[in-house]
MIBA-53187 format. One record per residue (C-alpha): x, y, z. Coordinates in steps of 0.02 Angstrom, whole numbers, always signed. Example, Ala and Ser with C-alpha at 12.3 -4.5 7.8 and 13.67 -1.06 7.14 Angstrom:
<nudrens>
+615 -225 +390 $
+684 -53 +357 $
</nudrens>
This chain:
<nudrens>
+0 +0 +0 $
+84 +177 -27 $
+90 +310 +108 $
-99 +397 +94 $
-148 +196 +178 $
-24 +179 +311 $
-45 +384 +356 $
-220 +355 +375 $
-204 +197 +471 $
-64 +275 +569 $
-193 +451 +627 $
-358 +362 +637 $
-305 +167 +735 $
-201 +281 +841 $
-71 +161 +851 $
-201 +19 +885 $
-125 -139 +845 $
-240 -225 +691 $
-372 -362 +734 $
-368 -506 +622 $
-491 -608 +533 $
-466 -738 +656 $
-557 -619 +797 $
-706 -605 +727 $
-784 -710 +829 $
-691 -650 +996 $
-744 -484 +949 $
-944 -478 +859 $
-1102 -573 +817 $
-1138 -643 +677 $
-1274 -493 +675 $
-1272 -325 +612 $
-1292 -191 +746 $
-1395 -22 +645 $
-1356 +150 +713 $
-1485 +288 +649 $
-1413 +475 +686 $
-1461 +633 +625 $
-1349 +768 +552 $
-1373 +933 +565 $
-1334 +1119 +556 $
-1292 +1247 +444 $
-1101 +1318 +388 $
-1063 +1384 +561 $
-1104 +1236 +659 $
-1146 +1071 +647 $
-1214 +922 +773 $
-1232 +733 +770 $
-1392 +647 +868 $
-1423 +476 +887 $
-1600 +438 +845 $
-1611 +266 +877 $
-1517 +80 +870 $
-1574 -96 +796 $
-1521 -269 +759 $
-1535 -362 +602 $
-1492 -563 +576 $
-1305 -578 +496 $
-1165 -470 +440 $
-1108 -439 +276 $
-942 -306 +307 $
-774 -315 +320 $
-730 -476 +435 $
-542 -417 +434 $
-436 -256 +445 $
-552 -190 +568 $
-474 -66 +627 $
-419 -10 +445 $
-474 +96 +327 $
-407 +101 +153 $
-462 +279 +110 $
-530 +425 +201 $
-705 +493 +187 $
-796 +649 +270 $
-845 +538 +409 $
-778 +403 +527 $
-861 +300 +632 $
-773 +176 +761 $
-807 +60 +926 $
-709 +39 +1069 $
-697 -86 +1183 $
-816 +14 +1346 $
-688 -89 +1472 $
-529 -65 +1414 $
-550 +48 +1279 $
-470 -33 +1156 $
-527 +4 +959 $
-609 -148 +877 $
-681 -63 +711 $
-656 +88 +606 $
-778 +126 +447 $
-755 +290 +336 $
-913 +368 +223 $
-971 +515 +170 $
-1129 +601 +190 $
-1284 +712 +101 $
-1264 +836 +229 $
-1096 +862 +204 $
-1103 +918 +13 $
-1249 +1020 +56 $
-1138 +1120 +160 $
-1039 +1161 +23 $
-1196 +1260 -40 $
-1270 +1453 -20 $
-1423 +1367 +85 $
-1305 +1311 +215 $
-1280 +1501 +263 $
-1469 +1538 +261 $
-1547 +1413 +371 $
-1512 +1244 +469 $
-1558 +1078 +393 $
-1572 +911 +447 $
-1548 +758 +375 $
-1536 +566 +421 $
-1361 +438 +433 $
-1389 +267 +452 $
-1214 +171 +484 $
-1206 -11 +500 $
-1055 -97 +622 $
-1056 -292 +668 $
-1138 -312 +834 $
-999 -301 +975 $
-1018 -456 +1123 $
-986 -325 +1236 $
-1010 -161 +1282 $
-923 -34 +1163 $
-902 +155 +1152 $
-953 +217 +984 $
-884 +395 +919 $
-955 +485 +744 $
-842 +636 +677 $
-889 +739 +543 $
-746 +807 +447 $
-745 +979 +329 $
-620 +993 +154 $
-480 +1048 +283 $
-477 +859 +361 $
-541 +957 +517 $
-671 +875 +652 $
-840 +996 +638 $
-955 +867 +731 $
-923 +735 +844 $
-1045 +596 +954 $
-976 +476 +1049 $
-1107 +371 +1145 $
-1119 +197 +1240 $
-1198 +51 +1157 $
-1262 -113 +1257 $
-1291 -263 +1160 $
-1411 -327 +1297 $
-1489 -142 +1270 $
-1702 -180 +1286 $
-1723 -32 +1187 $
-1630 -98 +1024 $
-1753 -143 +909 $
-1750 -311 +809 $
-1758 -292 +623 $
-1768 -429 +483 $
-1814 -570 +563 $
-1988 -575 +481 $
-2042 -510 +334 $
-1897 -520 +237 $
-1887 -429 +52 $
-1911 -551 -78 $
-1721 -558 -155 $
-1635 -636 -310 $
-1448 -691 -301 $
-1384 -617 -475 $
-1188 -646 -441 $
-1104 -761 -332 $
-932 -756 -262 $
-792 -893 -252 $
-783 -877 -71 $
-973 -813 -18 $
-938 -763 +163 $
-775 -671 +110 $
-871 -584 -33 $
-915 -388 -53 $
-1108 -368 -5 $
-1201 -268 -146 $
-1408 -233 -146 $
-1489 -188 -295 $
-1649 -98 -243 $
-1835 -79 -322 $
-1853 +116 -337 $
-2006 +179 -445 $
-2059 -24 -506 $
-2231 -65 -446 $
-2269 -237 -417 $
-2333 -267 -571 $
-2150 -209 -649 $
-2032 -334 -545 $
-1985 -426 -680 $
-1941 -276 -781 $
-1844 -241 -621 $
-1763 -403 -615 $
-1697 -391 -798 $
-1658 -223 -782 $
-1547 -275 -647 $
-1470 -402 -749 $
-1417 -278 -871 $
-1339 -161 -738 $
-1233 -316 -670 $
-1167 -379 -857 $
-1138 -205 -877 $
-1027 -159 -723 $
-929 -325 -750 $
-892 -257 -909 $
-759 -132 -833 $
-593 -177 -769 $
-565 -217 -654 $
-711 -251 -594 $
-725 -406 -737 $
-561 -487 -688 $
-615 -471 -500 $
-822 -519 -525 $
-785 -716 -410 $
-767 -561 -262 $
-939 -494 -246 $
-1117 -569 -202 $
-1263 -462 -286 $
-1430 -461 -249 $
-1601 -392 -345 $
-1711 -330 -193 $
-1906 -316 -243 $
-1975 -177 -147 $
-2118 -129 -226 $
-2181 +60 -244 $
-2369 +115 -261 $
-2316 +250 -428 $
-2219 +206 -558 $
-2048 +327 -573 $
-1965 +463 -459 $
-2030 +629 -388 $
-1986 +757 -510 $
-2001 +928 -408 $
-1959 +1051 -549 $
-2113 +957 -660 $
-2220 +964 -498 $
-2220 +762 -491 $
-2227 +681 -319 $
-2247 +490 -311 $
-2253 +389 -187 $
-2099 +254 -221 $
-2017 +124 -98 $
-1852 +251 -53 $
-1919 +392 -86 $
-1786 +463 -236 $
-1808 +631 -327 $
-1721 +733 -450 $
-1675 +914 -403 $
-1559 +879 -269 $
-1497 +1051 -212 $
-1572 +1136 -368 $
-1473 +1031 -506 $
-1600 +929 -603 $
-1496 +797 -647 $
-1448 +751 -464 $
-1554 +597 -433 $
-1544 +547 -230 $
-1664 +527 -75 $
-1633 +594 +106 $
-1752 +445 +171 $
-1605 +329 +234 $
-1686 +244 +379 $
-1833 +219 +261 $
-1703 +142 +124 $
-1633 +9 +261 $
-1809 -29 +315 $
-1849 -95 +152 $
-1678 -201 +169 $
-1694 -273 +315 $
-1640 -454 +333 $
-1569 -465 +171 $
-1376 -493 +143 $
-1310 -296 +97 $
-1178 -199 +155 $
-1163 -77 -26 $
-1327 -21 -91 $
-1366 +39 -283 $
-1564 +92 -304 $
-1614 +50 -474 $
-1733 +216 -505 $
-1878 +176 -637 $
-1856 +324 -761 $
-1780 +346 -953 $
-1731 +555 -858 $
-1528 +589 -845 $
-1487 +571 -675 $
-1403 +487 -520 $
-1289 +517 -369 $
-1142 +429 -302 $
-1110 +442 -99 $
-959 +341 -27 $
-1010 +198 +71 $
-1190 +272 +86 $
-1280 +248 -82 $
-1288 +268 -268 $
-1438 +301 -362 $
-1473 +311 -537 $
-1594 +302 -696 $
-1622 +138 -780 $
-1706 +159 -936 $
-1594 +309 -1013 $
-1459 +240 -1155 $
-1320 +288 -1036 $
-1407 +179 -891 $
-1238 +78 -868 $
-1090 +218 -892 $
-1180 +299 -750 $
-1208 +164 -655 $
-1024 +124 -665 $
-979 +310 -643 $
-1083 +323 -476 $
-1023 +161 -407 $
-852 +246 -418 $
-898 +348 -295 $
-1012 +262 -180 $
-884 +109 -176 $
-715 +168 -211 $
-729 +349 -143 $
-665 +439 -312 $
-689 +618 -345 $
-757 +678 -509 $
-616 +743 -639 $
-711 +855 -710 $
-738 +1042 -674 $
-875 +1177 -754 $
-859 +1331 -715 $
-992 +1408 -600 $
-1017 +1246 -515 $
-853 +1230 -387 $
-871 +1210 -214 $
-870 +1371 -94 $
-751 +1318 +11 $
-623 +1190 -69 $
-456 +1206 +4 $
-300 +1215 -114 $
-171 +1198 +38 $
-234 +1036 +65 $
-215 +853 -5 $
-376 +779 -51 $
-403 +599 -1 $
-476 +546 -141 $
-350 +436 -263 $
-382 +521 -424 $
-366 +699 -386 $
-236 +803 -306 $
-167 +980 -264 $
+4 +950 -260 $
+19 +973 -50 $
+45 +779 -43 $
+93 +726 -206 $
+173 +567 -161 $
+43 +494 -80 $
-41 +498 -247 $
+20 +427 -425 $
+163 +528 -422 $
+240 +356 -436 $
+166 +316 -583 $
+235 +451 -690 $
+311 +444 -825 $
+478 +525 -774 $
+516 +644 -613 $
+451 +806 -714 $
+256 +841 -686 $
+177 +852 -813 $
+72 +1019 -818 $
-79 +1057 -935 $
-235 +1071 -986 $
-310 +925 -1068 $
-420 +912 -1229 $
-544 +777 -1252 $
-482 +744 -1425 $
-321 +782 -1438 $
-232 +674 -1285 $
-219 +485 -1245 $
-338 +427 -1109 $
-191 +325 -1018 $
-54 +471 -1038 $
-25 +494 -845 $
+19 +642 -780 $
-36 +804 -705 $
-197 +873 -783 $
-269 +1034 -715 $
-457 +1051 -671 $
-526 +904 -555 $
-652 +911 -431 $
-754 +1019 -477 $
-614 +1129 -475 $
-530 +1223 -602 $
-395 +1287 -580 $
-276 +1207 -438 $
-330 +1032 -438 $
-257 +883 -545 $
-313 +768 -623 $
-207 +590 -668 $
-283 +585 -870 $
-352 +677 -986 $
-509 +573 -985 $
-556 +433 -881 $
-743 +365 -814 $
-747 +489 -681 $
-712 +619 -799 $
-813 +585 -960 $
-919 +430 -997 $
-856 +448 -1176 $
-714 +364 -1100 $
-795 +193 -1064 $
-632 +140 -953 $
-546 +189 -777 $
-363 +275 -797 $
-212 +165 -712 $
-242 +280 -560 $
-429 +233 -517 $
-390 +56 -585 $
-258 +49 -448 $
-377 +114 -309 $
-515 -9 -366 $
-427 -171 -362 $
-337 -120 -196 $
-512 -73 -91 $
-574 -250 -183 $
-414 -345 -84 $
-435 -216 +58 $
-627 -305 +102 $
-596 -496 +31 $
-402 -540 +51 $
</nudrens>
């Protein structure tokens, strides 16, 4: 692993020596222990509340490196042994909330929004602790409460009334596989099978990428049928409101392409008892749209011509934590900082080169400029400015890439590299 892993590792475990696959069992249930919190705040100030805790049959995470994370997110979440105080898990994801921060809104009024963040059920007590985390790497919010697992008050989930579910990929090695849920959004019942195949379509298509095809015997996917009573998404700009099984809708923030839903808890209600851990929602419309949130969700269209590229493009995101390459101007975040390293893989400002690609350059000189879509080789690695949503500042490691351009049906070397080393991060 290069540096960004074992820095991360090194500031986060705090030294914490690294629990093995073998402790599993020493450590957790075979049971998945759901923690609903709610974020909130505006740009001056934000909180974390814990809303409420449940239990759902099995656990389909990580079952080694624990107390690991192999890239950083806007949010960590970790337990600690209550007695000793030892840490026994460490997750990383990013939220809603925190993009909306980035916005005008977040200076006008406070907002609230919902978290849901699932950990393997400890055997014992455990001190749980939620930071929040702004572009500076900085802690903004921070909860750190006591869980029981004998707790009376922690619901059970998922033991009846399971989801209908459809196994569409199988790995090797099923219990050391990566969990994925695809999930009903805008299908009524009478559509399931239109939901099943389009399902089909999305998995053929996301195993068409490397290197996600070489690595497919790694992940177990599932088709989830959660009906909805209206066919499609809420379209707020078109005054359309339907009532679907997550709840999705375009207009996100204002941008009508941004396809997402701030019900959560409802999202993991509908899952409930079925093997997940990664969720894509499968949104019944031929409209643009979709969103990509690291180890939270992505959402996109299924019946548009671009249904996979997007689907492939989001999962970036959602799974591996990569930024977007691209950059237009008048939509950059108000407050990205250019002193910093971002921890995303595929983008950089220069502050911590090294823990990037640098060593996948060509030669020692960076490579400066301004790429063209049609005039420069999509695996020419170097230093490309505008990334981010940035323009000027940020880098880029290609011209073009997925997460710049789905013209570009392929990953660069760079995202290629973080993909297949998060893949051996959760199954090796």
């Amino acid at each position: 692993m290069r540096k960004i892993f074992g820095l991360l590792v090194l500031l986060l475990a705090l030294n914490t020596a690294t629990i093995s696959a073998q402790d599993f069992d020493k450590y957790f249930c075979d049971s998945t222990l759901r923690i609903d919190y709610i974020l909130s705040g505006d740009v001056h100030r934000q909180a974390i509340s814990l809303e409420g805790m449940s239990r759902m049959p099995g656990w389909y995470g990580k079952r080694q490196h624990f107390t690991e994370i192999p890239v950083h997110g806007a949010a960590t979440i970790d337990m600690r042994n209550a007695a000793n105080g030892e840490l026994i898990y460490l997750h990383t994801f990013s939220t809603l909330f925190q993009e909306w921060l980035d916005l005008d809104d977040a200076h006008l009024a406070p907002k609230a929004f919902e978290c849901v963040e699932l950990l393997p059920m400890p055997r014992d007590s455990v001190m749980v602790t939620v930071n929040l985390y702004n572009h500076r790497h900085e802690v903004t919010a921070t909860i750190k409460h006591k869980v029981y697992p004998t707790d009376r008050t922690i619901v059970h989930k998922g033991e009846t009334d399971v989801p209908q579910y459809v196994t569409l990929n199988q790995a090797t090695h099923p219990e050391r596989g990566i969990n994925i849920a695809m999930v009903a959004e805008g299908y009524t019942q009478e559509q399931m099978d239109d939901f099943i195949n389009d399902c089909k379509k999305g998995v053929e298509g996301l195993f068409s990428f490397e290197p996600f095809k070489s690595m497919r015997d790694r992940f177990n996917v599932i088709a989830v049928l959660t009906p909805s009573r209206d066919s499609g998404p809420s379209i707020p700009s078109e005054d359309v409101w339907h009532n679907t099984a997550i709840g999705s809708s375009f207009d996100t923030f204002g941008i009508p392409r941004y396809l997402t839903t701030l019900r959560i808890k409802q999202m993991h209600d509908a899952l409930a008892g079925t093997p997940y851990e990664h969720i894509i929602v499968m949104v019944n419309t031929d409209r643009y749209g979709g969103g990509g949130i690291y180890n939270t969700l992505n959402l996109l269209m299924t019946k548009h011509k671009l249904f996979i590229e997007v689907l492939v493009h989001e999962f970036g995101h959602s799974f591996v934590s990569l930024a977007d390459e691209y950059a237009y101007e008048g939509e950059e975040p108000n407050d990205f900082p250019l002193d910093v390293e971002p921890w995303s893989h595929n983008i950089t400002t220069l502050v911590d080169f090294g823990s990037k690609w640098k060593d996948l350059m060509p030669t020692d000189k960076a490579i400066i400029s301004i790429a063209d879509d049609k005039n420069y080789d999509t695996q020419t690695i170097g230093l490309y400015e505008g990334a981010g949503c940035v323009l000027k500042g940020v880098y880029r490691p290609t011209p073009n890439c997925m997460m710049k351009t789905l013209k570009v049906p392929k990953f660069c070397p760079v995202c290629t590299r973080a993909i297949q080393e998060l893949i051996d991060f959760y199954t090796k």
